[in-house]
RONU-328314 format. One line per field, with one value per residue (C-alpha): y, z, x; residue number from 1; residue in one letter; chain. Coordinates in Angstrom, 3 decimals. Each point is the difference from the previous one (the first is absolute). Layout:
py	Y/...
pz	Z/...
px	X/...
num	NUM/...
residu	A/...
chaine	A/...
! end
This chain:
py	-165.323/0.831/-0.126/3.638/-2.456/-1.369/0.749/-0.810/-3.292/-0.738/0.533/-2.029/-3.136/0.147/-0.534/-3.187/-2.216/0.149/3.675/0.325/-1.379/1.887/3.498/-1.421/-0.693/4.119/1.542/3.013/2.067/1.527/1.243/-2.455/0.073/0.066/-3.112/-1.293/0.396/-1.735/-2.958/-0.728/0.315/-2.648/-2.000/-0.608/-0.451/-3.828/-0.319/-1.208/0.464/1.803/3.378/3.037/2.922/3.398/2.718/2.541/2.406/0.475/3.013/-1.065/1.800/-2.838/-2.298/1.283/0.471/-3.634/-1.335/3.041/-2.089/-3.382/0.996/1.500/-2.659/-2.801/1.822/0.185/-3.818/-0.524/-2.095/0.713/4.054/-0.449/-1.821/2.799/2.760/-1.613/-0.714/3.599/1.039/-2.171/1.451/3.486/-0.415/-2.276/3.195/2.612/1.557/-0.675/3.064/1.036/-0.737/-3.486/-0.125/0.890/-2.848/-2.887/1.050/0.012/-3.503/-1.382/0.296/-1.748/-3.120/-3.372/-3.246/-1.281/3.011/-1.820/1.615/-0.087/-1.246/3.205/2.407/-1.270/0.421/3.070/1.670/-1.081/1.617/2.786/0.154/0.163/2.949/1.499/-0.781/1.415/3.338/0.502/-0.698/-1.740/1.506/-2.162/-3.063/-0.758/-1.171/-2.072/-1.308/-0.725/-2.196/-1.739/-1.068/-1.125/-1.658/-1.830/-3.341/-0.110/1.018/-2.569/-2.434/0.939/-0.312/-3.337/-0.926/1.539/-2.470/-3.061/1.068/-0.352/-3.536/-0.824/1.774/-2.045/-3.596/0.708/1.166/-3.126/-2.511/1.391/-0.290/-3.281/-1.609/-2.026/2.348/-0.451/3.606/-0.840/0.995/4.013/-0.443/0.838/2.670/1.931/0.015/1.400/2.599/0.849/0.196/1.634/3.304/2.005/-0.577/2.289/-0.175/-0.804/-3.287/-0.955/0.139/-1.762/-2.580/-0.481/0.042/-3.031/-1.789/-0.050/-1.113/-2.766/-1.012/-0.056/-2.437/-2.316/0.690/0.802/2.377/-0.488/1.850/2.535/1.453/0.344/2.709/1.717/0.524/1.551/2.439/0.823/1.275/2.187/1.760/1.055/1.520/1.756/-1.813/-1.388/2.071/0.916/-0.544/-2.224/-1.948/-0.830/-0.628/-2.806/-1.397/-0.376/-1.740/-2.648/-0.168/-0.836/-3.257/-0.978/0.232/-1.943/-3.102/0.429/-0.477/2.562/1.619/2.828/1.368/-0.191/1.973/2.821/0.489/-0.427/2.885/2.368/-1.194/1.132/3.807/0.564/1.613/-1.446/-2.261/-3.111/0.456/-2.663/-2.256/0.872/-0.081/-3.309/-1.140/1.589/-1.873/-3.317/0.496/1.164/-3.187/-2.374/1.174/0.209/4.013/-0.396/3.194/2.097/-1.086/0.305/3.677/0.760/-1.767/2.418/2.795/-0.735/-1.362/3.399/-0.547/-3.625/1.159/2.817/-2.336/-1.015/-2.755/-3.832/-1.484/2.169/0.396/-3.780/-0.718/2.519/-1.363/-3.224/1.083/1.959/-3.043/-1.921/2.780/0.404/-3.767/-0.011/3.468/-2.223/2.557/-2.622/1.171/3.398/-2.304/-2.168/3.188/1.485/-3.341/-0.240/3.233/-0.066/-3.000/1.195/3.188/-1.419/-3.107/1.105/0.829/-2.834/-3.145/2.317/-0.020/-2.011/-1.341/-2.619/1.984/1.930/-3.008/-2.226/2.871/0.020/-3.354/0.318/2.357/-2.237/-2.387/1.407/1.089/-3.548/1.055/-2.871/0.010/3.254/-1.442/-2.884/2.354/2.568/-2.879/-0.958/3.729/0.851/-3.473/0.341/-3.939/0.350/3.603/-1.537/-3.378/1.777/1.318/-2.629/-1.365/2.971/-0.812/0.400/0.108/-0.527/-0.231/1.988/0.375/-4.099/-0.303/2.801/-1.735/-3.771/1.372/1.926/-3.199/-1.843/2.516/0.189/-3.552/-0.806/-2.230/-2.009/-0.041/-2.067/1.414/2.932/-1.641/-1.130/3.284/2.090/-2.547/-0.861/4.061/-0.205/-3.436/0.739/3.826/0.926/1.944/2.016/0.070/3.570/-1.923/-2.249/2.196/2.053/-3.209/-0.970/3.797/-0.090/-3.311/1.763/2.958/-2.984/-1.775/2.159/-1.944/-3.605/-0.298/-3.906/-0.293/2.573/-1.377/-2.836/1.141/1.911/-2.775/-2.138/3.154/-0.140/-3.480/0.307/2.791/-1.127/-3.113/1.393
pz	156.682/2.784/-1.368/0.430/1.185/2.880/2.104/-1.650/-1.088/3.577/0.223/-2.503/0.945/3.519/-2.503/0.494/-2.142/1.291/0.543/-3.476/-0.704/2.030/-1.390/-3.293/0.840/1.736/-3.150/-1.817/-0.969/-3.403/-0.329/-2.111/1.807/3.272/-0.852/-1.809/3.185/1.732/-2.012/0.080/3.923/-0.371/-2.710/1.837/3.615/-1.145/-1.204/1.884/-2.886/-2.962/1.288/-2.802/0.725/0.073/-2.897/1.427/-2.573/1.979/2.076/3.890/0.812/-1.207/1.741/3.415/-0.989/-0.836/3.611/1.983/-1.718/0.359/4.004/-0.259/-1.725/2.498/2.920/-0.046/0.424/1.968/2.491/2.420/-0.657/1.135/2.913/0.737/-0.299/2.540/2.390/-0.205/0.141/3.101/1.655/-0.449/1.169/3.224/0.580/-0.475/-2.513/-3.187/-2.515/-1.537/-3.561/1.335/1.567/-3.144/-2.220/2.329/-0.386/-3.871/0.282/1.251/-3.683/-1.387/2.419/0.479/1.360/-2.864/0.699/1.104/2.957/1.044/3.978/0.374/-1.323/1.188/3.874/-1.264/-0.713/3.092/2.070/-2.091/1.168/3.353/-0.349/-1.991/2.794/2.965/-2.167/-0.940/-3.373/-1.128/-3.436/-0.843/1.959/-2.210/-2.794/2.286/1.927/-3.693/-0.797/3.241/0.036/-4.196/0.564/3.265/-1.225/-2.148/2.806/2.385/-3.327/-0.365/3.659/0.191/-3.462/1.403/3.515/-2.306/-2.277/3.480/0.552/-3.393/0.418/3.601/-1.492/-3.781/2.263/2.233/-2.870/-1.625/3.248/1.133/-2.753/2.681/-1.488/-2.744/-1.812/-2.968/1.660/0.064/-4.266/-0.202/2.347/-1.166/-3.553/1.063/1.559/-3.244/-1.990/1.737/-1.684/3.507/2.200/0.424/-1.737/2.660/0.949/-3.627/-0.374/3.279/-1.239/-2.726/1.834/2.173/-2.926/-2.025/3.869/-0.181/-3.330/0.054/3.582/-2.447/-3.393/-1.726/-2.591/-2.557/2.250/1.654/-3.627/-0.035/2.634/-0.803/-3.694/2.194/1.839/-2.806/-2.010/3.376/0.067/-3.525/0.839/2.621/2.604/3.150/-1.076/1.182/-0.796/3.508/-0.761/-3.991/1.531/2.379/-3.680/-1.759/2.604/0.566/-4.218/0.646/2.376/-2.409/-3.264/1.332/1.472/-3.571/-1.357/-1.506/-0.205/-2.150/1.255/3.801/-0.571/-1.590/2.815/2.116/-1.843/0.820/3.435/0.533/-1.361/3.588/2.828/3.066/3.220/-2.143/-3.311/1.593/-0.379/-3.763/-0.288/1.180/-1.823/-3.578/0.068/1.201/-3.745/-1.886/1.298/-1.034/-3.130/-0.207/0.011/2.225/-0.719/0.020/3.665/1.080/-1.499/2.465/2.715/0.430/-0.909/2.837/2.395/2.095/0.491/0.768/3.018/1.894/-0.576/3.898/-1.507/0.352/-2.131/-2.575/0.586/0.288/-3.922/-1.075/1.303/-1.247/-4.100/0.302/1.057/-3.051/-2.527/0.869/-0.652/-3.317/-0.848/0.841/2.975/2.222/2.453/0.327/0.646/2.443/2.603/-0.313/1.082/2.647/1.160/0.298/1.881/2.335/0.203/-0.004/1.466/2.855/-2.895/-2.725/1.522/0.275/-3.683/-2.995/1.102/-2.019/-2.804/1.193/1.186/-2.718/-2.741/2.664/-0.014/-3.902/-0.313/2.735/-2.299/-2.903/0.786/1.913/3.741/0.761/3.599/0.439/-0.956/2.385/2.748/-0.463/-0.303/3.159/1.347/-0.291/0.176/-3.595/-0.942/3.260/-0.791/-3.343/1.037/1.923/-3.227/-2.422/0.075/-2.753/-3.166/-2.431/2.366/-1.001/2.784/-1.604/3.405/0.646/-3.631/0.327/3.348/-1.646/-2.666/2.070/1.992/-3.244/-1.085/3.532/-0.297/2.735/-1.553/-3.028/-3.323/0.784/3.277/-1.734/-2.229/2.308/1.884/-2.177/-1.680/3.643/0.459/-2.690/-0.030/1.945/-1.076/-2.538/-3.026/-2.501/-3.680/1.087/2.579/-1.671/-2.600/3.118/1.305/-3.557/-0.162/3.429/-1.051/-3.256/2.297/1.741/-2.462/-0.776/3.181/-0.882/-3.382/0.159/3.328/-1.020/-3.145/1.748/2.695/-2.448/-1.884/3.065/1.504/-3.452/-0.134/3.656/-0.103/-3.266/1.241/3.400
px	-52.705/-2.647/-3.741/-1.446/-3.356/2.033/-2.714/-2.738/1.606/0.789/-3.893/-1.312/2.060/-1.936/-3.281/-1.782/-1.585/-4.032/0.749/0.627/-3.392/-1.937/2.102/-1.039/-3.316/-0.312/1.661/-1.972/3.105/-0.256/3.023/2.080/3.783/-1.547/-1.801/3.158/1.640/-2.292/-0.517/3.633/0.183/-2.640/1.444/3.402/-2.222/-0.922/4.075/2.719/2.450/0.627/-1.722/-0.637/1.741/-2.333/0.663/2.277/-1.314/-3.193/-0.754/1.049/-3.458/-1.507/1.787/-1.177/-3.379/0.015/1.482/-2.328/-2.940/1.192/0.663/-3.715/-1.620/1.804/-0.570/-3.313/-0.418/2.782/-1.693/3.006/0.515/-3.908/0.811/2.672/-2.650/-2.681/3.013/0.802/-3.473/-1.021/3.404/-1.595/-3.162/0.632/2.756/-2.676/2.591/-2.272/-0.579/-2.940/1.704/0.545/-3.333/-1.705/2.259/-1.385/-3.174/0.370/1.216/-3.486/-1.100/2.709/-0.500/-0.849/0.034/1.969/3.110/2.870/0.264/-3.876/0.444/2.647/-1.907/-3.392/1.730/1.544/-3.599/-1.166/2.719/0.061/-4.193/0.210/2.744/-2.417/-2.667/1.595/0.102/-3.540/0.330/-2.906/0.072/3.040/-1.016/-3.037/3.208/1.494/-3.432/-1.142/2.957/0.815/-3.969/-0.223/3.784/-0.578/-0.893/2.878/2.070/-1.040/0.393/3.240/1.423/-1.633/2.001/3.599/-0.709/-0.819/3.405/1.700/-0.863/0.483/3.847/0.173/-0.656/1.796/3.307/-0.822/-0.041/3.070/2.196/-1.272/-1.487/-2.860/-3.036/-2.321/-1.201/-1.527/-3.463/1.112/-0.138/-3.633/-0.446/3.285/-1.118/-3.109/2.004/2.061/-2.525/-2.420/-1.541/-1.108/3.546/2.271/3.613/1.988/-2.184/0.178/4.039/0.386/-1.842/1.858/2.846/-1.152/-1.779/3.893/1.415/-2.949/0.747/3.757/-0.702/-1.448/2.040/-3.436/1.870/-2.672/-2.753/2.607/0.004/-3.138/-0.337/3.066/-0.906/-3.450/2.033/2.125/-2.958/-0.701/3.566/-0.409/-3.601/1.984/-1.754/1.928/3.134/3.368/3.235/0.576/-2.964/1.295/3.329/-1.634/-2.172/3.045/2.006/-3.103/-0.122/3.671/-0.635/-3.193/1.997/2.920/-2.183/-1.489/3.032/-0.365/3.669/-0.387/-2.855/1.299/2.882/-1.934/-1.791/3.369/1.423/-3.151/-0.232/3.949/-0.694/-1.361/2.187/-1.406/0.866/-1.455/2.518/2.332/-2.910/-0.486/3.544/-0.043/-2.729/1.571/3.571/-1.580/-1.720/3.208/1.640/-2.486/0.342/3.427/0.545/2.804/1.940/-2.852/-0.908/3.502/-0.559/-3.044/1.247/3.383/-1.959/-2.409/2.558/0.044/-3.826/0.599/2.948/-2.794/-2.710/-1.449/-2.207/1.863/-2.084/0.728/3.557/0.669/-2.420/2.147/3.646/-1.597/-0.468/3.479/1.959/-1.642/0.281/3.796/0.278/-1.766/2.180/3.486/0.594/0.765/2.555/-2.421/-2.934/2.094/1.102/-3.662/-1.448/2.194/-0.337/-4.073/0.172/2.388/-2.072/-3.560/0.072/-2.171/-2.202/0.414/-1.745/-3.535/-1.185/1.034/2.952/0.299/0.414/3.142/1.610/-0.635/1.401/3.106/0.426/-0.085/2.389/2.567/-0.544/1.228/2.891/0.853/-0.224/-1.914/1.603/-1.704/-2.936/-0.194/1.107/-3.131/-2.253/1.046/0.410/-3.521/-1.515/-1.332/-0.653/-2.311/-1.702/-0.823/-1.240/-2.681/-1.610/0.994/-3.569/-1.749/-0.740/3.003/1.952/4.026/2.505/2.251/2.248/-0.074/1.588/2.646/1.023/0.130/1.833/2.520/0.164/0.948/2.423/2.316/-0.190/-2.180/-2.572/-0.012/-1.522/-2.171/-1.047/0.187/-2.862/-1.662/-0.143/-1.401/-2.473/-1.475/-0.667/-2.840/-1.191/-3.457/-0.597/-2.810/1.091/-2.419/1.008/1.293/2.077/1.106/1.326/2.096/1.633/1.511/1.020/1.605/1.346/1.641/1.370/1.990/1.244/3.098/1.115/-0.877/-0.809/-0.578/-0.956/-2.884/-0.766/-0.865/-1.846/-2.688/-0.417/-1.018/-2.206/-1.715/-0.722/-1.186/-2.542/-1.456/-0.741/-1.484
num	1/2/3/4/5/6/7/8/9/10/11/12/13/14/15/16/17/18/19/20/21/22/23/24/25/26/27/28/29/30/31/32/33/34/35/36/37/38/39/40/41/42/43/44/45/46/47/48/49/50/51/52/53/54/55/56/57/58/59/60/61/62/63/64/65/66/67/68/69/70/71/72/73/74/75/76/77/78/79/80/81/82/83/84/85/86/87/88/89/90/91/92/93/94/95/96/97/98/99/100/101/102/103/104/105/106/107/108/109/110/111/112/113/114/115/116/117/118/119/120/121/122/123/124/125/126/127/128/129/130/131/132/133/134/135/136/137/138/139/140/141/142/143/144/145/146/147/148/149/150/151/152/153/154/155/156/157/158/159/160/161/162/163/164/165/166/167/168/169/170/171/172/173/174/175/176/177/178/179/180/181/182/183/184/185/186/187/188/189/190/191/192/193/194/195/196/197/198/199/200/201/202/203/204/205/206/207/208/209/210/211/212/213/214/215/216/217/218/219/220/221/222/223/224/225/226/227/228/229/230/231/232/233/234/235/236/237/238/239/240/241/242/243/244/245/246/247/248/249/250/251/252/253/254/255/256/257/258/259/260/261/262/263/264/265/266/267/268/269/270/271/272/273/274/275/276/277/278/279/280/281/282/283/284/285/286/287/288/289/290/291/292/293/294/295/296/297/298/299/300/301/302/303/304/305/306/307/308/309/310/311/312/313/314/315/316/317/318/319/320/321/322/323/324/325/326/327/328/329/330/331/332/333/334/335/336/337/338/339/340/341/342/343/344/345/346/347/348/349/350/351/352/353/354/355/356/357/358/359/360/361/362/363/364/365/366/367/368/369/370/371/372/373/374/375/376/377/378/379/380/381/382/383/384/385/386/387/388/389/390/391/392/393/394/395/396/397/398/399/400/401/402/403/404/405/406/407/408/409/410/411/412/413/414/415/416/417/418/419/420/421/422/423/424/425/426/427/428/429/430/431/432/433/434/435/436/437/438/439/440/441/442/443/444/445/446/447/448/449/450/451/452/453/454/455/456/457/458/459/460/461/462/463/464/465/466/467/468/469/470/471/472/473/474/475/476/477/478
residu	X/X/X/X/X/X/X/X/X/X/X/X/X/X/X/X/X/X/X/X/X/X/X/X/X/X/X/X/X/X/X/X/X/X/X/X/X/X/X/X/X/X/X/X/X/X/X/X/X/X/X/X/X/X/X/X/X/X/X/X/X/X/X/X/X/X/X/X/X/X/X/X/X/X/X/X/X/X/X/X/X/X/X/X/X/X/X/X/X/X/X/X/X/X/X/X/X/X/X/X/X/X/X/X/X/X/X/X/X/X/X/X/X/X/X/X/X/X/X/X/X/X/X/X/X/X/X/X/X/X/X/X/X/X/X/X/X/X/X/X/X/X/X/X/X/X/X/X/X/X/X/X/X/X/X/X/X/X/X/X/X/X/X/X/X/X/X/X/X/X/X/X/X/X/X/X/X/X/X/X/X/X/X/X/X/X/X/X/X/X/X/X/X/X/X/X/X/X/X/X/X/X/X/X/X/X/X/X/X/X/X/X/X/X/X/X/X/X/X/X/X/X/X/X/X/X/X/X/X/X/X/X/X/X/X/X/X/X/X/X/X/X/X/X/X/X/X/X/X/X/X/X/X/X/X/X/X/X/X/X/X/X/X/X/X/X/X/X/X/X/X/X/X/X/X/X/X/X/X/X/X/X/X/X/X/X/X/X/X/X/X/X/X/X/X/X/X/X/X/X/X/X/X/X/X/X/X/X/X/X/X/X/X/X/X/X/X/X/X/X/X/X/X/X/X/X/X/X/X/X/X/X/X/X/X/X/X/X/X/X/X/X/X/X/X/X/X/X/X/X/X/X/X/X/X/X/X/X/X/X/X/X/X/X/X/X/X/X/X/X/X/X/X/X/X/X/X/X/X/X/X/X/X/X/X/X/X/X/X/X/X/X/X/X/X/X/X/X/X/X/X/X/X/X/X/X/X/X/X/X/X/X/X/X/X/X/X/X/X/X/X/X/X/X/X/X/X/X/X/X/X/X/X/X/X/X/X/X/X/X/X/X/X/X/X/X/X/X/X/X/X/X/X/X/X/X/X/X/X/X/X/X/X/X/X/X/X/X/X/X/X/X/X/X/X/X/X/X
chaine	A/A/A/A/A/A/A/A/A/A/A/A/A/A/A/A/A/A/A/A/A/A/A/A/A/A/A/A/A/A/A/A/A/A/A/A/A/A/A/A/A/A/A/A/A/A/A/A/A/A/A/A/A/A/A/A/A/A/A/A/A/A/A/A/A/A/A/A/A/A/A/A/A/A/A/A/A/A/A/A/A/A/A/A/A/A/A/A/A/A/A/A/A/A/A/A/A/A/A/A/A/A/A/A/A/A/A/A/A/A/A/A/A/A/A/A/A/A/A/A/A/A/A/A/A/A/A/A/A/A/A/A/A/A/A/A/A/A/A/A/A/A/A/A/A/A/A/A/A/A/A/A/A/A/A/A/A/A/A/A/A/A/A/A/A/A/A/A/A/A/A/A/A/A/A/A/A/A/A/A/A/A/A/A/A/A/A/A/A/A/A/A/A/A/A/A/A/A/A/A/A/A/A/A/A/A/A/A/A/A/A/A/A/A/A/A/A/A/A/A/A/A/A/A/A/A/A/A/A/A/A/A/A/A/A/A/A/A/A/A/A/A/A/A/A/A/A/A/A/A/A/A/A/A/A/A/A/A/A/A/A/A/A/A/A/A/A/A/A/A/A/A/A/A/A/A/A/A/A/A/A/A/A/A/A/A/A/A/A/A/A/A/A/A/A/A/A/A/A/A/A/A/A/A/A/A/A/A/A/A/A/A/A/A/A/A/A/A/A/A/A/A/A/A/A/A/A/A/A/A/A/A/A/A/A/A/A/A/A/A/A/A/A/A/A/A/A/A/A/A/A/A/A/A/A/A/A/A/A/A/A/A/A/A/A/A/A/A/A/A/A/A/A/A/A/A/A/A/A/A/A/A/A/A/A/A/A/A/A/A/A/A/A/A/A/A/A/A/A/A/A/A/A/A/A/A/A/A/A/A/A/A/A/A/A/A/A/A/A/A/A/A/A/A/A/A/A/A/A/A/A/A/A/A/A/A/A/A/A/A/A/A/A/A/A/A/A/A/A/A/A/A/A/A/A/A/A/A/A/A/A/A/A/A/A/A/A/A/A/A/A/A/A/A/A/A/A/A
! end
């Protein structure tokens, strides 16, 4: 039976968690099922599951009045419906098509801000284009506002513009250090953190230092102090300050990457499962980020549930990157959901559709779960011929020097090897045991290799069972 609260239900699902704190935190209404309503829109905000339905029984009027004053009470620190405005705004006056109404709300605006607004820089360059229009007219009356304000707010201006060119630098060597690994950043800690917590910078600088800090600290796997500044910032969204839904969206997919290096399972795919309630060009990315969490902890048909009902966003999608993560977690959730055959003609359809495509990010993920799957279901001449297609034992030997590193394509191609009858066993030993003999393994690695070792030894049991023992013997005495 259809809910007579369709709509409003549809509504209240969009709620998120911070904004439900902040609504909370706003709340005077006295009237008792108005503020029932809204403390169960609020309630089920911070749930993923198990939501409370809304009493039917309640006059609808009451219903709207509650979303017209969660819109209101959102909206007016919706850093990006502000953002919106002054676009709009500067678009009028550089046009000479501004109102008097319009005219008159900018000017009311000079009371309400300051260097801390999120958008300071805009507006401050707003003002003074909006003074010189006023200039050119003779209207001195109204310039004394926006003299008054450009002089008291120039320091913090300049401040600010000098902050946004030092965030650039810190973006230009952070990128750098990611993609080539040959640069130390440690030194951009201090001076960031300054930034974040500073009391007289504007919004805007503060978030996008944030931003780079969790980029600075995930470059060095400092998880510990990452959490630091986002439990910071989260105390900021629920004061309403550097809000909008884009910019939570962004939060929870970083708490997403933090919790997971935490290992921190749970947690990670809460914030996966508010990250994926936005419609944008980066939900592929959630996506991606949400299934790679249901699969390590074994949700399997619940991934293969999200996948095929996000497959039509997956086939428009123009981002490879994307496109390929997302090819990559449906080929492993078909093989942990016994769709093999399905899994097998998707596979080998991407390729043969994206292989202009495939070798530019994370390759080695596609091909390895490919080379997985060929295994299984004992195609091993299909594996040694794509090895040798695409040159894969010499793609991954370029990279094979990173720490925790396992050569997951080396061992599917030894074993295939093994399995046409190529090699022998103890080649075959020999083979794989040579492929990790001088790589450095962290606890964390060590724990992936005997799992990747496990996922093999379906094939081999003995052979296997052999190998792990020597690999553990090995790396505890190194």
């Amino acid at each position: 039976m259809k809910s007579k609260l369709k709509i409003f239900n549809d509504f209240a699902e969009g709620i998120l968690p911070h904004e439900a704190s902040f609504l909370l935190k706003e709340n005077k209404i006295r009237d008792e099922e108005k503020e029932s309503i809204l403390k169960k829109v609020c309630k089920n905000a911070v749930r993923i599951e198990t939501l409370e339905s809304f009493d039917e029984d309640i006059d609808k009027r009451k219903y709207a009045y509650i979303k017209k004053w969660i819109n209101t009470k959102l909206g007016t620190v919706d850093v990006d419906a502000h953002l919106e405005y002054l676009s709009f705004t500067e678009k009028q006056i550089i046009t000479d098509t501004i109102t008097p109404k319009e005219e008159q709300e900018l000017l009311s605006h000079i009371s309400t801000y300051n260097n801390t607004s999120f958008y300071f820089q805009k507006f401050y360059e707003l003002l003074k284009e909006f003074q010189d229009y006023l200039l050119i007219r003779f209207r001195y009356q109204d310039c004394k506002f926006t003299e008054s304000f450009l002089e008291e707010n120039k320091k913090h201006y300049e401040e600010s513009i000098k902050v946004k060119e030092q965030l650039f630098y810190a973006t230009k060597d952070l990128t750098q250090e990611y993609t080539s690994g040959t640069l130390n950043t440690m030194h951009w800690e201090q001076q960031l953190l300054s930034y974040l917590y500073s009391e007289e910078l504007d919004g805007k600088n503060k978030y996008n230092a944030f931003i780079r800090l969790v980029f600075l600290y995930f470059n060095y796997k400092e998880y510990q102090k990452a959490m630091k500044v986002f439990d910071y910032v989260d105390e900021c969204f629920s004061d309403g300050k550097m809000y909008s839904k884009r910019v939570l969206f962004n939060y929870y997919a970083n708490r997403v990457i933090l919790h997971s290096n935490l290992n921190d399972a749970e947690k990670a795919e809460y914030y996966a499962h508010l990250s994926v309630k936005q419609e944008n060009s980066d939900k592929l990315f959630y996506l991606n980020n949400l299934i790679a969490i249901l699969l390590k902890r074994d949700k399997n048909k619940q991934a293969l549930n999200i996948l095929t009902e996000n497959y039509a966003l997956f086939k428009k999608s123009n981002n490879n990157h994307q496109k390929l993560g997302f090819a990559t977690h449906y080929i492993r959730t078909l093989i942990r959901n016994k769709r093999l055959k399905i899994a097998e003609t998707f596979a080998e359809n991407f390729l043969f559709n994206n292989k202009q495509h495939v070798f530019e990010h994370r390759w080695r993920h596609f091909f390895s779960n490919y080379l997985m799957l060929l295994t299984i279901i004992e195609k091993h001449v299909e594996v040694v011929k794509m090895v040798k297609k695409y040159d894969l034992l010499e793609r991954e030997a370029e990279v094979m020097a990173k720490e925790d590193f396992i050569p997951k394509i080396h061992w599917y191609y030894f074993l295939a090897m093994y399995m046409n009858g190529s090699i022998s066993e103890e080649k075959l030993m020999e083979d794989l045991l040579d492929t990790t003999s001088s790589f450095k393994f962290t606890n964390k690695g060590k724990g992936d290799l005997f799992a990747f070792i496990d996922k093999l030894s379906f094939t081999l049991p003995e052979i296997f069972s052999q190998i792990k023992s020597h690999l553990k013997n090995q790396l505890i005495s190194s």
